[in-house]
PyMOL commands that place a pseudoatom at each C-alpha (Angstrom):
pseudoatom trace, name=CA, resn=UNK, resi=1, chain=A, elem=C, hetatm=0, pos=[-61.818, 258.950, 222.293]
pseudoatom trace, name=CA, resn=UNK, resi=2, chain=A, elem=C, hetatm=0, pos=[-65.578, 259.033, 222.166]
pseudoatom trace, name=CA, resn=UNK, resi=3, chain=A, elem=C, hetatm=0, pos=[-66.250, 258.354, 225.906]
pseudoatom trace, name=CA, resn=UNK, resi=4, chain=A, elem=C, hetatm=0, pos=[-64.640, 260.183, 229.101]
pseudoatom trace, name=CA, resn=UNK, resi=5, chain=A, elem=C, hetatm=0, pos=[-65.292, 259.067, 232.477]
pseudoatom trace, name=CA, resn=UNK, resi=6, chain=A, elem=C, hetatm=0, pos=[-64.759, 262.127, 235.567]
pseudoatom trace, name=CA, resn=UNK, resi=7, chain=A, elem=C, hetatm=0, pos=[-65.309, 261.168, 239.100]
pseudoatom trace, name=CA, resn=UNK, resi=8, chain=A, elem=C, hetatm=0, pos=[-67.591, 262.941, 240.965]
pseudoatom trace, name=CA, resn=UNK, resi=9, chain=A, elem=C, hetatm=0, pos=[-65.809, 264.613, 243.895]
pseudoatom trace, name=CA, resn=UNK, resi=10, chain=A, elem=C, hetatm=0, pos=[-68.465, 265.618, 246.286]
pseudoatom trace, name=CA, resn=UNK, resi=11, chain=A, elem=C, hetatm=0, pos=[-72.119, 266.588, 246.207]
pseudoatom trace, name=CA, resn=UNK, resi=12, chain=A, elem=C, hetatm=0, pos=[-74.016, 270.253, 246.803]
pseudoatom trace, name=CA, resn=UNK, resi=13, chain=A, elem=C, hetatm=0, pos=[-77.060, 270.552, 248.464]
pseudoatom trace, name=CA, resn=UNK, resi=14, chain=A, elem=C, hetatm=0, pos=[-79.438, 273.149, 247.993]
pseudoatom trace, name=CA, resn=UNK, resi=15, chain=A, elem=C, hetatm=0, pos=[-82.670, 274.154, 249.024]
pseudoatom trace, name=CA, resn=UNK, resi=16, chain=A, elem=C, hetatm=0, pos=[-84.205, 273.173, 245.160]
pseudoatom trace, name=CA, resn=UNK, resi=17, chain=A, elem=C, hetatm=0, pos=[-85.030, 270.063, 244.402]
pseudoatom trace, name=CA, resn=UNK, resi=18, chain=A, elem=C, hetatm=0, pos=[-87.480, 269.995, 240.846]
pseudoatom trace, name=CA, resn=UNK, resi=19, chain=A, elem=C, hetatm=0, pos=[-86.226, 272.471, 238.061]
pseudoatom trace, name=CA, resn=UNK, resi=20, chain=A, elem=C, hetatm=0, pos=[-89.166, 273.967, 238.275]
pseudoatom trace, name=CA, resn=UNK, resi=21, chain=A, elem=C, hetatm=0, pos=[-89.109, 277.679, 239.891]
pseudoatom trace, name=CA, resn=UNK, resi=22, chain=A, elem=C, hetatm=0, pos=[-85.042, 276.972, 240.277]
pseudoatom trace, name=CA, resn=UNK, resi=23, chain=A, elem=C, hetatm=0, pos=[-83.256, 280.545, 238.971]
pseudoatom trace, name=CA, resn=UNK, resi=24, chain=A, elem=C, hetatm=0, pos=[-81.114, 280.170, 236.081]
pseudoatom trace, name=CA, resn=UNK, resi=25, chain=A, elem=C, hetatm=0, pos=[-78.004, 281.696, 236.868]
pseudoatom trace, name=CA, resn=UNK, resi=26, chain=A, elem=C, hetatm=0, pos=[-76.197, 282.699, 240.196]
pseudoatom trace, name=CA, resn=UNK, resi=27, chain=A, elem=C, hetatm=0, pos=[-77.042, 286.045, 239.937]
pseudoatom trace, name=CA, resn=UNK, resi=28, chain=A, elem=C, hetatm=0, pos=[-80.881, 285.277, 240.344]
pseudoatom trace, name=CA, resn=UNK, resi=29, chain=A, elem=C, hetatm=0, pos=[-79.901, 283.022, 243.252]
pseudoatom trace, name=CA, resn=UNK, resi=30, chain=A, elem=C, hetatm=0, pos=[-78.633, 286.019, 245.344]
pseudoatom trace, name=CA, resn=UNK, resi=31, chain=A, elem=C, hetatm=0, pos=[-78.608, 285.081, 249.184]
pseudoatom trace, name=CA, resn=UNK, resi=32, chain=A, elem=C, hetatm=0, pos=[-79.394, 281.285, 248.233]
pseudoatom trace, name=CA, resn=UNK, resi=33, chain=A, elem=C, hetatm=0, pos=[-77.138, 279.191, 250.659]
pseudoatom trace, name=CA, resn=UNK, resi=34, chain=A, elem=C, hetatm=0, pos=[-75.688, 275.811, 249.856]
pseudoatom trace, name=CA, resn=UNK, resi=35, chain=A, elem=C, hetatm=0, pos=[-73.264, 273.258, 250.815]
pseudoatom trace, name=CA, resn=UNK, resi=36, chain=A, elem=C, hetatm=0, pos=[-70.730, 271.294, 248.798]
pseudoatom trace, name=CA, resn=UNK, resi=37, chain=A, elem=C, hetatm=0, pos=[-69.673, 267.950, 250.847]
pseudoatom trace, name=CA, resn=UNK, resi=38, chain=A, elem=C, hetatm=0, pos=[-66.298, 266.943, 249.323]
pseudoatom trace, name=CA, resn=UNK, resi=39, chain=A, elem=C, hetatm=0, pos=[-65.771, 263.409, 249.583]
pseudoatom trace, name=CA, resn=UNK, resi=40, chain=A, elem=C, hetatm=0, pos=[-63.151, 262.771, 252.161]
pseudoatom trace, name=CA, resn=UNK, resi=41, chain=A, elem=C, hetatm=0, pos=[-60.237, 261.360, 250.109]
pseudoatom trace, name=CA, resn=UNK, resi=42, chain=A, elem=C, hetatm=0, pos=[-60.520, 264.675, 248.153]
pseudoatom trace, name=CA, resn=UNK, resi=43, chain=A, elem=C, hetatm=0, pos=[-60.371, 266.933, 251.556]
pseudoatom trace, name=CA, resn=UNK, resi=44, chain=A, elem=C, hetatm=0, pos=[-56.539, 267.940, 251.136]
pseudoatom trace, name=CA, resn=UNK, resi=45, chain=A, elem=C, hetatm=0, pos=[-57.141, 269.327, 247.731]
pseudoatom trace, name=CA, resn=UNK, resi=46, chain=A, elem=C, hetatm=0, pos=[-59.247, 272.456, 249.456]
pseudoatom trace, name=CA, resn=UNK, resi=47, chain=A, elem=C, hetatm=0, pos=[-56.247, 273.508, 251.114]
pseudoatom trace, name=CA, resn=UNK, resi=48, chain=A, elem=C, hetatm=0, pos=[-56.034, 277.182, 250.609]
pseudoatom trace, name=CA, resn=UNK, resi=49, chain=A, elem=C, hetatm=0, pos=[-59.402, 277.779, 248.990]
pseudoatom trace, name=CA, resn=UNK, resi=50, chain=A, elem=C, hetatm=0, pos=[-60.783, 278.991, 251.698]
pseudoatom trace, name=CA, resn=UNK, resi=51, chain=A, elem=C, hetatm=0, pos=[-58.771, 282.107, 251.034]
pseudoatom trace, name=CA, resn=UNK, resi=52, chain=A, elem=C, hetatm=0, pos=[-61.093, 282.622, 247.624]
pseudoatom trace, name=CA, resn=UNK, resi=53, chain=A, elem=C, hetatm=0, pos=[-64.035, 284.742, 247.715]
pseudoatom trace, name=CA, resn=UNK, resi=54, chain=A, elem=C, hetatm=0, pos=[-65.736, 283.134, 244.791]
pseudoatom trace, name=CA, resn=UNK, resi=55, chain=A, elem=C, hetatm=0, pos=[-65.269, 279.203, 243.153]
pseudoatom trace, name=CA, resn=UNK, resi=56, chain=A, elem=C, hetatm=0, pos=[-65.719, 278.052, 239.465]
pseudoatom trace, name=CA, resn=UNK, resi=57, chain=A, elem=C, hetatm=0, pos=[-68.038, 274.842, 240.209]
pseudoatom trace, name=CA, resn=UNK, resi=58, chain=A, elem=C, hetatm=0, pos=[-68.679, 272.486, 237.700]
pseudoatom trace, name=CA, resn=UNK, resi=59, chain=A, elem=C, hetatm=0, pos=[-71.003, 269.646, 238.018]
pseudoatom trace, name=CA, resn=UNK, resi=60, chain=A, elem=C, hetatm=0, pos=[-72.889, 267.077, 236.314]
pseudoatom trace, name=CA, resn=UNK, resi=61, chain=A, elem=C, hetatm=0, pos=[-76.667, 268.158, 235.169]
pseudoatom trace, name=CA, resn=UNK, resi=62, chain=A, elem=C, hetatm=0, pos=[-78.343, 264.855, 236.849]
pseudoatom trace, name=CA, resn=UNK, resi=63, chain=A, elem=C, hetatm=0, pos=[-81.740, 265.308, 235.783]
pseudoatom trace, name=CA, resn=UNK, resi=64, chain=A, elem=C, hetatm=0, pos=[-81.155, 266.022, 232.173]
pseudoatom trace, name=CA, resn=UNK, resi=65, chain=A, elem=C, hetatm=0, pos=[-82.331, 263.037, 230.841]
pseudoatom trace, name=CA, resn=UNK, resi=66, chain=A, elem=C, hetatm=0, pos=[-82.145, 264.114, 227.168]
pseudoatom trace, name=CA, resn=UNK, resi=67, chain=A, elem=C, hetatm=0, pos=[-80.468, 266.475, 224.422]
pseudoatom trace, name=CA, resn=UNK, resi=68, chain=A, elem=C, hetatm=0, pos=[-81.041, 268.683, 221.650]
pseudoatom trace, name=CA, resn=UNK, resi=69, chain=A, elem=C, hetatm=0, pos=[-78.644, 270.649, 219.613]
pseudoatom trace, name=CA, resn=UNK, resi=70, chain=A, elem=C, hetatm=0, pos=[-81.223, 273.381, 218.833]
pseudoatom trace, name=CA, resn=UNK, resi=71, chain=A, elem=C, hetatm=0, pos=[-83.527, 274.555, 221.905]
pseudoatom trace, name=CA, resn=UNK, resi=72, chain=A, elem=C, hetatm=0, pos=[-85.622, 277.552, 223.138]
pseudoatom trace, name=CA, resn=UNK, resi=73, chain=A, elem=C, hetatm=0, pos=[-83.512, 278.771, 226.163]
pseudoatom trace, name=CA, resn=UNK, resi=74, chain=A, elem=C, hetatm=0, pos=[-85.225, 281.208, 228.815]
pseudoatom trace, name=CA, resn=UNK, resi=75, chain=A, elem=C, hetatm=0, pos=[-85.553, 284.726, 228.467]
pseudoatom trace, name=CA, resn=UNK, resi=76, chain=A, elem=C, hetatm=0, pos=[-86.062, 284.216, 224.422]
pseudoatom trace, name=CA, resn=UNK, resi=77, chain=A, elem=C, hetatm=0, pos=[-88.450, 282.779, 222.429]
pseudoatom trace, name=CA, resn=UNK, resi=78, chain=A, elem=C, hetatm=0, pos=[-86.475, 282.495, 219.344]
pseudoatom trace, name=CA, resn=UNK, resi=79, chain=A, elem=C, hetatm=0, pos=[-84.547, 279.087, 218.985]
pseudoatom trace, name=CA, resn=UNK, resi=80, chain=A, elem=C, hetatm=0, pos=[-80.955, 278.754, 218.905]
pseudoatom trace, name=CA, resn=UNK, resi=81, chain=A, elem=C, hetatm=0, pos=[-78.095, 276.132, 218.849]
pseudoatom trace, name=CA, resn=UNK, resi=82, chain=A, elem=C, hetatm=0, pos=[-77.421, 274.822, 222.143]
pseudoatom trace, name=CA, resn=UNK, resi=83, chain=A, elem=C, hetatm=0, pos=[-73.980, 276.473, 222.252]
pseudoatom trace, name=CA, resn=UNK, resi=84, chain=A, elem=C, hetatm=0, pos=[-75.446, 279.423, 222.192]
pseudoatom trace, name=CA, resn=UNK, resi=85, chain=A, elem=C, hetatm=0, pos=[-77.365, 279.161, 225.374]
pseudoatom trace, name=CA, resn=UNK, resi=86, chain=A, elem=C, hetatm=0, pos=[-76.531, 277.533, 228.796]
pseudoatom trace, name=CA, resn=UNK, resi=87, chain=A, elem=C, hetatm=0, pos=[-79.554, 275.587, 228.618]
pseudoatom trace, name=CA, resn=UNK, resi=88, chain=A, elem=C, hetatm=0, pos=[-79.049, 271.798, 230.227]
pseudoatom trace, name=CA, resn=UNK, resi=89, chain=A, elem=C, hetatm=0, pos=[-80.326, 269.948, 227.685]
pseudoatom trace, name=CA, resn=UNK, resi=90, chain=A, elem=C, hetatm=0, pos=[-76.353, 269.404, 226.223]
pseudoatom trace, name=CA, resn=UNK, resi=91, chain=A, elem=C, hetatm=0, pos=[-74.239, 266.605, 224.493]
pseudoatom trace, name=CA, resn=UNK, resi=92, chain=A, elem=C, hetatm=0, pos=[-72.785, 266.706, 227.553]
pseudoatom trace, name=CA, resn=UNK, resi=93, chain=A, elem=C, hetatm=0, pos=[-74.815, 268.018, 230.717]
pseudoatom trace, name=CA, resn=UNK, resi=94, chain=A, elem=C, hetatm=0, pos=[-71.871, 270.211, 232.753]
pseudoatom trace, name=CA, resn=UNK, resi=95, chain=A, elem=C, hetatm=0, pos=[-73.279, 272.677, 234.651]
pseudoatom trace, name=CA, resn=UNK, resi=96, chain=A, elem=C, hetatm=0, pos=[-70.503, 275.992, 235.775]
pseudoatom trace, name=CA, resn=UNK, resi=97, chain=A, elem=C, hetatm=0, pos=[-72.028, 278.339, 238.172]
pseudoatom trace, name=CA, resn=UNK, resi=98, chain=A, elem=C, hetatm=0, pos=[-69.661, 280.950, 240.054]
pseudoatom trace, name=CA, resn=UNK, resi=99, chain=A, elem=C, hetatm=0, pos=[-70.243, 280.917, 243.509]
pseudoatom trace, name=CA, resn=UNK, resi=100, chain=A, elem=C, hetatm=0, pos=[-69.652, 282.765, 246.629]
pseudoatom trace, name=CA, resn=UNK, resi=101, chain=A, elem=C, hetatm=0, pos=[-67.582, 280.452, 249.061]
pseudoatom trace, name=CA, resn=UNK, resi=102, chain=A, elem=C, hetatm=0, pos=[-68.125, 281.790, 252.665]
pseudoatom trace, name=CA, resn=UNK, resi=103, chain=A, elem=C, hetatm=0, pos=[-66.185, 279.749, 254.485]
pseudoatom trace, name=CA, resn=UNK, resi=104, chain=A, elem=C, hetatm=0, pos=[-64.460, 275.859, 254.365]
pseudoatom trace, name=CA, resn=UNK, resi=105, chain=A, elem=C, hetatm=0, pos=[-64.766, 273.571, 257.472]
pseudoatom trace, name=CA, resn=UNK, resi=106, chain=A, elem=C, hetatm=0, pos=[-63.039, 270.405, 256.503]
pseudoatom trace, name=CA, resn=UNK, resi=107, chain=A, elem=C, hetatm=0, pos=[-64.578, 268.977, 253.654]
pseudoatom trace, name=CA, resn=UNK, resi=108, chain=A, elem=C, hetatm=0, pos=[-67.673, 271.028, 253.974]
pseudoatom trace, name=CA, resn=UNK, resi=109, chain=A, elem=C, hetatm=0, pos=[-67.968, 274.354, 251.448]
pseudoatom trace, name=CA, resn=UNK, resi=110, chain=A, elem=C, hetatm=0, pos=[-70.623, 277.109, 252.781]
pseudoatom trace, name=CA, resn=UNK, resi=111, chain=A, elem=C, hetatm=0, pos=[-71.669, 278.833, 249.104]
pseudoatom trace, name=CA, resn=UNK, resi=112, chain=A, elem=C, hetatm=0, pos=[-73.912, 281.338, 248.421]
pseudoatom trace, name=CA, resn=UNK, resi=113, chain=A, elem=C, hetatm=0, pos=[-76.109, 282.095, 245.435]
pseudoatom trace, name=CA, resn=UNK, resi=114, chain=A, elem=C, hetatm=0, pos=[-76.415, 278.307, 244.444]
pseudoatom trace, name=CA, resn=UNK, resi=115, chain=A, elem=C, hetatm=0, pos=[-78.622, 278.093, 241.122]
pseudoatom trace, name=CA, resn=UNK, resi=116, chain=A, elem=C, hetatm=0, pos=[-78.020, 274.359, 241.114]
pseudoatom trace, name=CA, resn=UNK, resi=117, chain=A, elem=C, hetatm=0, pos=[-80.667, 270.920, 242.033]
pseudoatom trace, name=CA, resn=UNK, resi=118, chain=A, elem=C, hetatm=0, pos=[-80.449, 269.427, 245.357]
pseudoatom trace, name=CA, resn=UNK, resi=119, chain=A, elem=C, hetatm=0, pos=[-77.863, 266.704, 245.057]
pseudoatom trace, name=CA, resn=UNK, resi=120, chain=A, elem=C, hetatm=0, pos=[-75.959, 267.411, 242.311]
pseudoatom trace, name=CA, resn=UNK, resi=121, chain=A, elem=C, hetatm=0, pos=[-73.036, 265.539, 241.821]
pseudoatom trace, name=CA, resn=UNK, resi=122, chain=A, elem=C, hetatm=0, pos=[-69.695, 267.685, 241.879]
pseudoatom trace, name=CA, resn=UNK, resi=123, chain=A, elem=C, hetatm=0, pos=[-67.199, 267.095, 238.758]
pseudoatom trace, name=CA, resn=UNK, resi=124, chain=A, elem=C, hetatm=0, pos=[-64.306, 269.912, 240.044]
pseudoatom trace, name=CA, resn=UNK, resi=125, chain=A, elem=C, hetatm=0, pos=[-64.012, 272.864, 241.237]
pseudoatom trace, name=CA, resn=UNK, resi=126, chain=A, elem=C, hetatm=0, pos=[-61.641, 275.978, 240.749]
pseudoatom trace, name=CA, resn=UNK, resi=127, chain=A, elem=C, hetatm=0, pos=[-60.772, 279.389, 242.059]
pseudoatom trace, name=CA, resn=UNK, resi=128, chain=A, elem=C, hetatm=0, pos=[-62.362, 282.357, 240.867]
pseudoatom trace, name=CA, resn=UNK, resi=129, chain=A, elem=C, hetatm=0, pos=[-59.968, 285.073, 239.559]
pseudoatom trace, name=CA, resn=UNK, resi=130, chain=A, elem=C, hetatm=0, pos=[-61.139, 288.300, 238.881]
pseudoatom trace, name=CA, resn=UNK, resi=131, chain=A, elem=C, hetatm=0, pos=[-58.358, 289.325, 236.498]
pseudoatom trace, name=CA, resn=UNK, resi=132, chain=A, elem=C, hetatm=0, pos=[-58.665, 286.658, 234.343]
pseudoatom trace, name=CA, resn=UNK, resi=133, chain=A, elem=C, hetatm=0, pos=[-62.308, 285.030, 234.279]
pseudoatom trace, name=CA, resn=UNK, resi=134, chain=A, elem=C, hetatm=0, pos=[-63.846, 288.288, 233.623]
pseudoatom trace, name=CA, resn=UNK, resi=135, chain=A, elem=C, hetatm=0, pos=[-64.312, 289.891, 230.502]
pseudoatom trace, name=CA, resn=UNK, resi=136, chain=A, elem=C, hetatm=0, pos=[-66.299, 293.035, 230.953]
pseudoatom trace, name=CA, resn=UNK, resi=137, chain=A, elem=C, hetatm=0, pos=[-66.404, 294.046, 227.433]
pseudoatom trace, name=CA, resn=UNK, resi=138, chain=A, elem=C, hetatm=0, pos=[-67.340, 290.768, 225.648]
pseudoatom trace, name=CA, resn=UNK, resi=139, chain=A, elem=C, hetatm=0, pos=[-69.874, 290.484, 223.223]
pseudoatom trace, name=CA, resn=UNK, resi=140, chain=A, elem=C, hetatm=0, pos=[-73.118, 288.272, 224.306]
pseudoatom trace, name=CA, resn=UNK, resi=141, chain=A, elem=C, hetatm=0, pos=[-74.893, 287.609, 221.056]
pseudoatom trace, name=CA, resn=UNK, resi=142, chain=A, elem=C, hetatm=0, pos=[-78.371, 287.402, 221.403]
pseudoatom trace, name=CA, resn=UNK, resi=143, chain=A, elem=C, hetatm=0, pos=[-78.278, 287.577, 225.379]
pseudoatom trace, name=CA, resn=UNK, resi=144, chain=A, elem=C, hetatm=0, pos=[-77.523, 291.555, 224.973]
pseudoatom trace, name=CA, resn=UNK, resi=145, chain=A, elem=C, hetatm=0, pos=[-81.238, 292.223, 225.031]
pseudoatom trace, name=CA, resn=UNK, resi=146, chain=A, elem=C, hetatm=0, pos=[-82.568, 290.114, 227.756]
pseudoatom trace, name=CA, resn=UNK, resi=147, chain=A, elem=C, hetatm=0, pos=[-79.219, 289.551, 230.227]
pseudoatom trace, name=CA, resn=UNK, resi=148, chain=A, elem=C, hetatm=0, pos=[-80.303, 291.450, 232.887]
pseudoatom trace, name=CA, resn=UNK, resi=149, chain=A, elem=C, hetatm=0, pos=[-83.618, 289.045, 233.177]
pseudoatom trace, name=CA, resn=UNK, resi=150, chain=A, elem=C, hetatm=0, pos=[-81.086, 286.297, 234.601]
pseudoatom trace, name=CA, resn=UNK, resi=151, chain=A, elem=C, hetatm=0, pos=[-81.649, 288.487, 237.948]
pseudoatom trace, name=CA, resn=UNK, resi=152, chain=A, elem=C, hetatm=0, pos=[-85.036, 287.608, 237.925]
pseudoatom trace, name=CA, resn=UNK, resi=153, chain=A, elem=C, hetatm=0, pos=[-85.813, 284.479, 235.675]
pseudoatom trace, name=CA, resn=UNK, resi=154, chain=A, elem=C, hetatm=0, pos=[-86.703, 281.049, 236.760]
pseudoatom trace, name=CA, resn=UNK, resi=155, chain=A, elem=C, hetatm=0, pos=[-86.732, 278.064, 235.370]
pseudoatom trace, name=CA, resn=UNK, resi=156, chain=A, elem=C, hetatm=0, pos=[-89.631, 276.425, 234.053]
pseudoatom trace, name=CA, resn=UNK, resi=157, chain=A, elem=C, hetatm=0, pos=[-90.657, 272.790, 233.063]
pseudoatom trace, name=CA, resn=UNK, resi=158, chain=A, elem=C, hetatm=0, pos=[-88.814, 273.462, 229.313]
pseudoatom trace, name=CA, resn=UNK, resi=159, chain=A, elem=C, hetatm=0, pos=[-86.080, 271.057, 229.950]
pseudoatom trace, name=CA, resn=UNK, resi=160, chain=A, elem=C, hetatm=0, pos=[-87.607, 268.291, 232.339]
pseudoatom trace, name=CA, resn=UNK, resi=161, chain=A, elem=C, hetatm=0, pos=[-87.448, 265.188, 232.101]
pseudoatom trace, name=CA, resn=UNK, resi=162, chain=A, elem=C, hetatm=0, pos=[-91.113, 264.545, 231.747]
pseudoatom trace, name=CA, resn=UNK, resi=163, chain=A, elem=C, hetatm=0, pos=[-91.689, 266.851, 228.908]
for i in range(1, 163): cmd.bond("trace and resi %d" % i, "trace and resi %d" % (i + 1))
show_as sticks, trace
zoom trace
């Protein structure tokens, strides 16, 4: 099977709407309030997530308009194979962020520490659970230098379409 086809269940807004200056990860997004809109003949599938204090999203990278198996990612710059990095520039442009779900009115999600583009279309989305989607003492390859950047680090015009 070469091609797979998901349906996008819902959209997130956020206040960011170029790459440019967006943070990179969730944690450099602290405070950063979003919404999901679910579409409506997905709404009974949030029953009971409202009882989560964090959600697995995944969506689709929308402005990645191209790919490259070896890239520069932030907070390096050393090159590395795409699968070592989370930079959007993929085979396949999935985004995953972690997110802080603060409450669930219908088909409307309030998150917090969105690191996503305005109008991102929404692929799934899962329920965060500490004791088993953490891994405290992982290894992060070349990340174990420059990690705690992602608090900090935005993104830049590295992966835009126009470059």
């Amino acid at each position: 099977m070469s091609v797979i086809h998901y349906k996008t269940i819902g959209i997130i807004h956020t206040p960011f709407t170029s790459a440019d200056a967006t943070p990179i990860q969730p944690t450099g997004a602290a405070g950063v309030k979003g919404t999901i809109h679910i579409k409506q003949e997905y709404q009974d599938g949030l029953q009971d997530l409202d009882g989560f204090g964090k959600i697995i999203v995944l969506y689709h990278l929308h402005h990645v308009q191209q790919e490259h198996l070896v890239v520069t990612p932030f907070l390096d710059s050393r090159s590395h194979g795409v699968f070592a990095t989370r930079a959007p520039t993929r085979p396949n442009p999935i985004g995953l962020s972690i997110l802080t779900l603060n409450r669930v009115e219908q088909n409307i999600l309030h998150v917090e520490n969105v690191d996503m583009l305005n109008e991102s279309p929404v692929i799934d989305i899962k329920p965060y659970i500490p004791s088993v989607d953490s891994f405290a003492d992982e290894h992060i390859g070349w990340l174990a230098k420059a990690h705690e950047q992602f608090k900090h680090a935005q993104s830049d015009n590295r992966f835009s379409k126009n470059r």
